[in-house]
N, C-alpha and C positions, 0 to 999 in steps of 0.2 A: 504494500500500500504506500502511496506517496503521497504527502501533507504537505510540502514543498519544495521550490526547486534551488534551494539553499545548496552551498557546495558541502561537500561533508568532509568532517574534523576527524568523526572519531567513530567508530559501532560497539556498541557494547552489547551482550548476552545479557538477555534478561532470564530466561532458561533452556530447558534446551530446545530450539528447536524454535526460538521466537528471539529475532535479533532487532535493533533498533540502531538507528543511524543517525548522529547526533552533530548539529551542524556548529559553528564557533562560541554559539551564546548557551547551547546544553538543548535547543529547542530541536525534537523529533522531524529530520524531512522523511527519511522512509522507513515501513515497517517489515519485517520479512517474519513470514508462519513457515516454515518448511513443511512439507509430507501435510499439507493443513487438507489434502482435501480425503485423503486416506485414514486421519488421527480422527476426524469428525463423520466420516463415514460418510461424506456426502456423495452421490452419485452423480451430481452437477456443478462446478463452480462458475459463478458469473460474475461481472466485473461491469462496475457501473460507472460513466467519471459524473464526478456533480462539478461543478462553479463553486466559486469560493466567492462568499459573500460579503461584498466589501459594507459598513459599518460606519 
């Protein structure tokens, strides 16, 4: 999953198999599930992009 298009510093493990990508200020741009669609048993996975809502 990607939250922004920040350059990235650093990923750190959050467990196994679920990594996070952390750009200069500690703020999350992308997320990674590995094996996410075999661990939840889903027989489909779909990917949706939304707009980011400016405020």
């Amino acid at each position: 999953m990607e939250f922004s298009s920040n350059l990235i510093k650093e990923t750190k493990e959050i467990s196994q198999n679920v990594y996070v990508d952390l750009d200069e200020n500690g703020d999350i741009v992308n997320m990674t599930l590995e094996h996410a669609k075999k661990r939840a048993k889903l027989p489909d996975v779909s990917v949706e992009q939304m707009t980011t809502a400016t405020f």
